[in-house]
Structures are given as structure tokens and as C-alpha cells.
C-alpha positions as CSV (number, residue, x, y, z in Angstrom):
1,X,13.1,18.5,-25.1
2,X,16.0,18.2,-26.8
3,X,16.4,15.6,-30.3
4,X,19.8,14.3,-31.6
5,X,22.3,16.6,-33.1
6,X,22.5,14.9,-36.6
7,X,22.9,18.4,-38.0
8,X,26.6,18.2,-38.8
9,X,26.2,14.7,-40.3
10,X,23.9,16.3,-42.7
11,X,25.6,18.6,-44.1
12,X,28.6,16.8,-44.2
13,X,26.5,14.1,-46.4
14,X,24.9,16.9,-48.2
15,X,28.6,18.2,-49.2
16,X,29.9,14.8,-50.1
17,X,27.1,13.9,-52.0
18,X,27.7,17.0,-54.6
19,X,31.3,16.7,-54.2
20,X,31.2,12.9,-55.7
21,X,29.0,14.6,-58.4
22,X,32.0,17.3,-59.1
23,X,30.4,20.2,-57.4
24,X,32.8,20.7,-54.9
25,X,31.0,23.6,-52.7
26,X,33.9,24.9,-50.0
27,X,31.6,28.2,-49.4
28,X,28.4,25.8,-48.7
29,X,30.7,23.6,-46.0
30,X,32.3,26.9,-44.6
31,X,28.7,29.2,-44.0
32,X,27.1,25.7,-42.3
33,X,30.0,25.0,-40.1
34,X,30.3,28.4,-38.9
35,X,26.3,27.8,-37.9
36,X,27.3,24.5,-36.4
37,X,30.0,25.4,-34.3
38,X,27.5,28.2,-32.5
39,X,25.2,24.8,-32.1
40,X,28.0,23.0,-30.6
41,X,28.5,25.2,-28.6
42,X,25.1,25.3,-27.0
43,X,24.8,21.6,-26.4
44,X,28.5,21.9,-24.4
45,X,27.0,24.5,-22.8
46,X,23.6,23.5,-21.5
47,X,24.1,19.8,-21.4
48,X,27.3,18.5,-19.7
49,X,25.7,18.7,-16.9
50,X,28.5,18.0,-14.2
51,X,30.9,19.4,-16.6
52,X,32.5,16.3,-17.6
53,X,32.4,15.6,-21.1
54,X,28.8,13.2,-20.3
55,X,26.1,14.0,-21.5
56,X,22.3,14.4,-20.6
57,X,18.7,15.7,-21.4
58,X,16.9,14.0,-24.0
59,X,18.6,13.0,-27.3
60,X,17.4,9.2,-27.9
61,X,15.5,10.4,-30.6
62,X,12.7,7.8,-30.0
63,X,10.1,8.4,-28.5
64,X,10.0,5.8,-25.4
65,X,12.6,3.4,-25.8
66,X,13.7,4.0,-21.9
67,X,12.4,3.5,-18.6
68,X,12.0,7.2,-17.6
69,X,10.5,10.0,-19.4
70,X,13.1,11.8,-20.8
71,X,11.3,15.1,-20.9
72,X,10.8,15.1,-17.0
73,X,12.1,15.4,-13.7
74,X,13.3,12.2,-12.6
75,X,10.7,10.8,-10.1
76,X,14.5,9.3,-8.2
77,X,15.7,13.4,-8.4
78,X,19.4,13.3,-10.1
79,X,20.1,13.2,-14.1
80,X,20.4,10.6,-16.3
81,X,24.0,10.1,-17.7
82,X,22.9,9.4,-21.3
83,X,25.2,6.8,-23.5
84,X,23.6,8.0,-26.4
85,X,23.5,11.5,-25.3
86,X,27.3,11.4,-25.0
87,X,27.8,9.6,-28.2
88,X,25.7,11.6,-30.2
89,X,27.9,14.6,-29.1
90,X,30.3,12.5,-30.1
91,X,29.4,11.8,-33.7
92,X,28.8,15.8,-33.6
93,X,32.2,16.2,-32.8
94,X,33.6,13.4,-35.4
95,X,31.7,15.0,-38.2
96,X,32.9,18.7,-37.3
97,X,36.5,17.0,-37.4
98,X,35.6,15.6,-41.0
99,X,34.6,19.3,-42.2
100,X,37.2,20.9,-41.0
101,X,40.0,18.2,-42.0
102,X,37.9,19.1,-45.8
103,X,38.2,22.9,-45.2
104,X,41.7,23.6,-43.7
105,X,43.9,23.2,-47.0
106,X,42.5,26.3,-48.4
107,X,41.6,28.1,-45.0
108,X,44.3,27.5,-41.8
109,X,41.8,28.6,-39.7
110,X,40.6,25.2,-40.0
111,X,43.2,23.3,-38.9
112,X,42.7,24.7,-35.2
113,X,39.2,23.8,-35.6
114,X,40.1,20.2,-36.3
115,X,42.4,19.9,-33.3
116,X,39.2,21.3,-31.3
117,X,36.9,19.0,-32.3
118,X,39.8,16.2,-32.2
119,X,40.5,17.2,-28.9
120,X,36.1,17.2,-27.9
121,X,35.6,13.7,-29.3
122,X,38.8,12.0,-27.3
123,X,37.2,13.8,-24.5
124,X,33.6,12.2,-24.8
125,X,35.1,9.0,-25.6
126,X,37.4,9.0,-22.3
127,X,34.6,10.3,-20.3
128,X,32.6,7.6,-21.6
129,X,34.7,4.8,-21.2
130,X,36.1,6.0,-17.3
131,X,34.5,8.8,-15.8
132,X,34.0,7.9,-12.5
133,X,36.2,4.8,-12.6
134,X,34.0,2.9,-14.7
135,X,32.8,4.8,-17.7
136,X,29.2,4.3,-19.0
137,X,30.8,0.9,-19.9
138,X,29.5,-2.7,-18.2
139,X,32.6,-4.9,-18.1
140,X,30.6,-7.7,-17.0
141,X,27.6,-7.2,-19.8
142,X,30.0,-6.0,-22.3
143,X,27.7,-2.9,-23.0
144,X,26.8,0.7,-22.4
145,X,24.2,1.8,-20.5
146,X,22.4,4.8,-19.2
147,X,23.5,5.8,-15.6
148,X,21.2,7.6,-13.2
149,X,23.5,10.0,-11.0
150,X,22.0,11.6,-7.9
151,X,24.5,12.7,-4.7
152,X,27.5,11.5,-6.1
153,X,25.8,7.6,-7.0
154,X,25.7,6.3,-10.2
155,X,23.3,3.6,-11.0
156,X,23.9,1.4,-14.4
157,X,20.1,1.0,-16.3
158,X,20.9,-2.4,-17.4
159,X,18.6,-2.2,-20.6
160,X,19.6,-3.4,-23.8
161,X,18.9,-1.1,-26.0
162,X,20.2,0.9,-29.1
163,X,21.0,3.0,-26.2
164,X,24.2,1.1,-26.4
165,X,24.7,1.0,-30.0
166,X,25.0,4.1,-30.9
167,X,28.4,4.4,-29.8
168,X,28.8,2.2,-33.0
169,X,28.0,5.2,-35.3
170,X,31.1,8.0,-33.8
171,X,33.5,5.8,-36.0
172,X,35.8,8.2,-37.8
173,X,38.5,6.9,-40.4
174,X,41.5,9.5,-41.2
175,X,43.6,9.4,-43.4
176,X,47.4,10.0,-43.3
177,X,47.7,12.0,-46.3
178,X,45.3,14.5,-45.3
179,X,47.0,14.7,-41.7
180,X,50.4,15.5,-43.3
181,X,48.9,18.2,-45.1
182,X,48.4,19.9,-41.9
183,X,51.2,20.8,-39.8
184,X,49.8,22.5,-37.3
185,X,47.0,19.5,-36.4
186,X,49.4,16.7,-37.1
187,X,51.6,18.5,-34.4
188,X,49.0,19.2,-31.7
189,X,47.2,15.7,-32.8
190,X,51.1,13.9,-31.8
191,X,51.4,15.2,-28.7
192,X,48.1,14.2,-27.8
193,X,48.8,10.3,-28.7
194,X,52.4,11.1,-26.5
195,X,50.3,12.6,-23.2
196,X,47.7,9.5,-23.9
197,X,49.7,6.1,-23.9
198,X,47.1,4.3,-22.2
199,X,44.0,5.0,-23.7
200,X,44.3,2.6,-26.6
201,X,43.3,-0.2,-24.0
202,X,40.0,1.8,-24.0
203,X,38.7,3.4,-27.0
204,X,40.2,3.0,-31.0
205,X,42.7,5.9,-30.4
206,X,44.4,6.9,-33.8
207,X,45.1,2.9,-34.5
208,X,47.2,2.1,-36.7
209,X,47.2,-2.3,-37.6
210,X,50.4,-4.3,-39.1
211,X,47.8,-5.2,-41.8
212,X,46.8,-2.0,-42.3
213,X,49.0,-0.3,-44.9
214,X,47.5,2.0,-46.8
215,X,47.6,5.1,-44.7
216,X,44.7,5.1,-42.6
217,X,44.2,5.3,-38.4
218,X,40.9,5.1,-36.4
219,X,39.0,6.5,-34.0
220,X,36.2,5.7,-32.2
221,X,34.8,5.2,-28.7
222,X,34.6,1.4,-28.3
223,X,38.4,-0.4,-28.6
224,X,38.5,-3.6,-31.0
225,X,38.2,-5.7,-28.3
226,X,34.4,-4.1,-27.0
227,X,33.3,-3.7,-30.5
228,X,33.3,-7.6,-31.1
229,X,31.6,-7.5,-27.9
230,X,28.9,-5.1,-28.8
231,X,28.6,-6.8,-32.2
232,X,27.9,-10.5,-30.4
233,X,24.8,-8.5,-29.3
234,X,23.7,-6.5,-32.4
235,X,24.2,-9.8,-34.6
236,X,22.5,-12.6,-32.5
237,X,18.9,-13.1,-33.3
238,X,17.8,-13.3,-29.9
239,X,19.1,-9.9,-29.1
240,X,18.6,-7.0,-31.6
241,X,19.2,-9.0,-34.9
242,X,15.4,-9.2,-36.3
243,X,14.4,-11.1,-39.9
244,X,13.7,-7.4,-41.2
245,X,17.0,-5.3,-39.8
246,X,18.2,-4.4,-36.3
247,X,15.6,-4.0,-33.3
248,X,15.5,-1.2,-31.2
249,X,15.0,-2.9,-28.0
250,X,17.2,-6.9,-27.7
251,X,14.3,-9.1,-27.6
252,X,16.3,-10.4,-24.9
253,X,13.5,-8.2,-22.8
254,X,11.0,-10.1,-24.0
255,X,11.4,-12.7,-21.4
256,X,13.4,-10.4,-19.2
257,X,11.8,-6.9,-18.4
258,X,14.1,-4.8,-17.2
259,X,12.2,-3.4,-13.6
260,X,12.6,-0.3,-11.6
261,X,11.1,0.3,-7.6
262,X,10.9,4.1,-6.8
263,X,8.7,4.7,-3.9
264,X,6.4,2.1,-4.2
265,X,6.1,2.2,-7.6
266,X,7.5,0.0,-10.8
267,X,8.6,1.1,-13.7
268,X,9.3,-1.7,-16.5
269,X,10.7,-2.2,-19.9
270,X,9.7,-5.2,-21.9
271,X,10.3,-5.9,-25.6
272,X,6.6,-5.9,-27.4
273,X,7.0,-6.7,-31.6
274,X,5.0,-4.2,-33.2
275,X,2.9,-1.6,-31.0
276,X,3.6,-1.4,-27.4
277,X,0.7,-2.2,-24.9
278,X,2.2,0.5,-23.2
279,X,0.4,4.0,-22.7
280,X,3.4,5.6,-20.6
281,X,3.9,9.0,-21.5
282,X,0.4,10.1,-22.5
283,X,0.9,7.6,-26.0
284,X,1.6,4.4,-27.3
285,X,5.5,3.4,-26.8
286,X,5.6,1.9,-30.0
287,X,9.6,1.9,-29.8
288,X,9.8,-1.3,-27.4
289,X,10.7,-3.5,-30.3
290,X,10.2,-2.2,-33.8
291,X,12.4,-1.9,-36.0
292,X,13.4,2.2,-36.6
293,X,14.9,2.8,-40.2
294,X,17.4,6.1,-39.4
295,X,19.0,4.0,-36.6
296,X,19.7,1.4,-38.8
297,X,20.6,3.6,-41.5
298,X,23.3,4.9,-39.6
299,X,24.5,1.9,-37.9
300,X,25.1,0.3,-41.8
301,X,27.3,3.5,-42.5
302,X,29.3,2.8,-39.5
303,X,29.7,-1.2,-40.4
304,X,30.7,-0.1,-44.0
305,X,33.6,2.7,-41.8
306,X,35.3,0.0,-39.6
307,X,35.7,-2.2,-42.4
308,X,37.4,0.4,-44.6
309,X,39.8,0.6,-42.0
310,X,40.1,-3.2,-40.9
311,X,39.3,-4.4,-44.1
312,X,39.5,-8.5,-44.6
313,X,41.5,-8.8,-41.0
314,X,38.2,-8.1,-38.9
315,X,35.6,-11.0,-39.0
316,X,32.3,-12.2,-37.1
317,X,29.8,-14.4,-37.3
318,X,26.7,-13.2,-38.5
319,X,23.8,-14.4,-37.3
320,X,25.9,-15.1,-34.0
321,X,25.6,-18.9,-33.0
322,X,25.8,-19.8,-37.2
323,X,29.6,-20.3,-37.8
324,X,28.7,-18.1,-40.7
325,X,31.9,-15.5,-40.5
326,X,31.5,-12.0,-42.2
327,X,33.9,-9.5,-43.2
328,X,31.7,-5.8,-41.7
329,X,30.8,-5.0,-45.4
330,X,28.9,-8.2,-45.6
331,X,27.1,-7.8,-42.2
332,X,26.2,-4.5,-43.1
333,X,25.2,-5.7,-46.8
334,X,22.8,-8.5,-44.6
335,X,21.1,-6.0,-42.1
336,X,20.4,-4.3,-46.2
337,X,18.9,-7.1,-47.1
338,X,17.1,-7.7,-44.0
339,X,15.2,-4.7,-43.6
């Protein structure tokens, strides 16, 4: 079994927090990322499994959320194609950038390890968004889903779960001033944006807005355009929006259970609040529903990202359906509040 790689996020959080507090530990930062990038390493190595910057084996990081058991053969044979797997190696990749953007004004070295993990997350992100024509992305829905690849077939898992969301969380902000301290990254980072034209349509590639002048571009795996989309499901209280923070399963499910026929037999996912009164996988699947406080966690930090970079300009309604429009600080003050 393998769990999320939240390891760099951790010690990038542990590093800011004492650097806000004036300790500012370079040595600390340099010794973990040196550890982190052997990690990295590993995951590229053992989990890409068709060698395409998507991701599989595990990673949800709770417990029974899906329709398979993630710690088993398949009982269809193939791999699962894992949204969340790819985006967690995604948000890997987006905090390594962040460390090494920290480190490389007093060690070069650095800088070629930001255009690495530059170059890793625009690779996840594209793989995501259009490998095999289509990306783990439902046009239709406006989602992404899990994919289950065997002989060259993939097969969307239309479940709505934070399966989807997590994408959400890979949200990076630089900044310009830090770029132009670095020569080397700004260079290699250029030519990337010259080779890419396209992509913008796809994911936030180094976007810069007319109302956006204080030095700032993003990145991040859904464009503007899906985010609003993936929002109108996080923030409608018939979906994932609960009275006590954001559900790990839409409720949508409730009334809808997502089904499965592999020879003979069915395999189903249905929203339960509270305890599952499902014994799948030798314990109760207590994820169908509840609320899980990390998730959320991390999806508020994200909220709070994308509207340092779009600031006032980038609005929703919140709940969805109440003409009640929120700048993402406030939605991500609400979900507070909420749980």
C-alpha cells in the first residue's frame, strides 16, 4: 500500500512556520530536500505505471472512498489511472518547486532543481488534462475521475468524490521577483511557456491577469474556466458542501449509487452520513460520506492560494443556487466556519 506523499508539504509548512517566527533554517530545508528528492524519485519510479506522467497504486489516503480495493488486484485485471494519485505527485512536485525557489539564492544548485520539478508538475498537469486524448478530465461532467486502463481501454469511474478535488490543492503562486532572481530558471522556465502556447486552454500555465499587477503568475492543473466548474460542485449543498465542512463523497450518491458489473458481480458506491453499512474490505467504509478534516484542511489552503493570485476579480456563489457571491477567501473562511 502506498499513502499520499504529503511529505514535502510538511516540511515546507514546518520551514515557513519558523521562518514567519524569524528562524529562518536554510540547513533544515536543504538536509529534508535532499531526503525528498530520493522519495520523488521512488514514486516516479515505481508508480507511473505506463510511463506517462499518471499515476497509480493507492494514494487516496482514505480508507474506502472508491469502488475497488486499492490494495488489490483489480478483479477487471488492468490499473487504475488515479486523479488523486497524479495530483498528489503533483502537489509533491509544486512544493519541491517552492523549496527550491527558497533555497537557490544562496545555493545555484537549486535553481536546476526548480526547473526539474517545474518541468514534473507541467508534466502531470498535461498528462492529466490529455493523455490519451482526453485527460482524466470529463468534459461533459466537468470533473476528474479515476480511469481503469486494461489493453489499451480506459474507462472513466464516474464517482464524485474528493477523488476529483484534489486537483484543487496543486495550486502554486510564484512570484515575479523571485523568478528574476534566477536567471538560469527564468530562462529554461521561458522557453518552456514559448514550446507550450496551447496549454493555457487547459491547465493555469504561468497566468498572468490584466487585473493582476502586483507580480504574481499561477499554476495549477485545472484552467479558470474548470475550476469554476469544479467549485459549482464543491460549493452546492447537494453535492459535497455539508452544514459541518466539505464531504468526502457528493451526496449526489445518495440517490445515485454509482454501480459496477464484473463477472456477475456488482460493485457499488453510495453516499451513507456517518458510518457506512458497508463491510467491503474486511471493515466498516466509514469514508462514504463523512466529513475528513486533513482533506478539508488542505482544500482551505488552496481556496486562500487562488485568491492571492485572483484576488477581488474571481467570484462564486457560495452555497451554489443562493445568489450569495464570494470572493475564495470568504468561501474558504465559510467551509472554517462550517466544520
Amino acid at each position: 500500500d502506498v499513502n499520499p506523499p504529503v511529505h514535502a508539504w510538511a516540511c515546507w509548512k514546518v520551514y515557513q512556520h519558523c521562518r514567519d517566527a524569524g528562524d529562518v533554517d536554510l540547513t533544515f530545508l536543504s538536509r529534508t530536500f535532499q531526503k525528498l528528492l530520493l522519495n520523488f524519485t521512488w514514486w516516479v519510479n515505481q508508480k507511473d505505471v505506463r510511463g506517462n506522467h499518471v499515476f497509480a497504486g493507492g494514494f487516496l489516503g482514505l480508507d474506502n472512498i472508491g469502488i475497488f480495493d486499492r490494495s488489490k488486484p483489480l478483479p477487471t485485471g488492468g490499473h487504475l489511472e488515479q486523479a488523486d494519485g497524479t495530483a498528489w505527485m503533483a502537489f509533491y512536485s509544486s512544493s519541491m518547486l517552492s523549496m527550491a525557489i527558497e533555497l537557490a539564492p544562496d545555493h545555484l544548485e537549486f535553481g536546476d532543481m526548480a526547473s526539474k520539478f517545474f518541468e514534473h508538475y507541467v508534466s502531470i498537469a498535461e498528462a492529466m488534462n490529455t493523455v490519451d486524448g482526453r485527460g482524466l478530465w470529463d468534459e461533459t461532467d466537468g470533473f476528474y475521475y479515476d480511469h481503469l486502463f486494461d489493453e489499451g481501454h480506459a474507462v472513466p469511474l464516474k464517482i464524485r468524490s474528493l477523488v476529483g478535488l484534489i486537483p484543487l490543492i496543486t495550486v502554486n503562486v510564484l512570484y515575479d521577483d523571485q523568478i528574476e532572481k534566477l536567471p538560469g530558471f527564468k530562462k529554461r522556465m521561458d522557453w518552456f511557456l514559448k514550446k507550450n502556447k496551447d496549454i493555457g486552454s487547459r491547465m493555469s500555465y504561468l497566468q498572468h491577469t490584466p487585473k493582476n499587477e502586483s507580480g504574481k503568475c499561477l499554476l495549477a492543473i485545472p484552467s479558470e474556466e474548470r475550476l469554476r466548474r469544479i467549485l459549482t460542485y464543491m460549493l452546492d449543498e447537494n453535492e459535497f458542501l455539508s452544514d459541518f465542512g466539505i464531504r468526502s463523497l457528493s451526496k449526489y450518491h445518495e440517490a445515485n449509487p454509482f454501480t459496477f458489473n464484473v463477472h456477475g458481480e456488482e460493485y457499488k458506491v453510495q453516499y451513507v452520513p456517518g458510518d457506512s453499512d458497508s463491510w467491503m474490505f474486511g471493515g466498516n467504509s466509514n469514508w462514504r460520506g463523512p466529513i475528513w478534516f486533513p482533506m478539508n484542511y488542505l482544500l482551505i489552503e488552496a481556496l486562500y492560494r487562488y485568491h492571492d493570485f485572483f484576488g477581488d476579480s474571481f467570484q462564486i456563489e457560495c452555497p451554489i443556487g443562493s445568489g450569495n457571491l464570494m470572493t475564495l477567501d470568504r468561501v474558504a473562511e465559510e467551509i472554517q466556519r462550517r466544520l
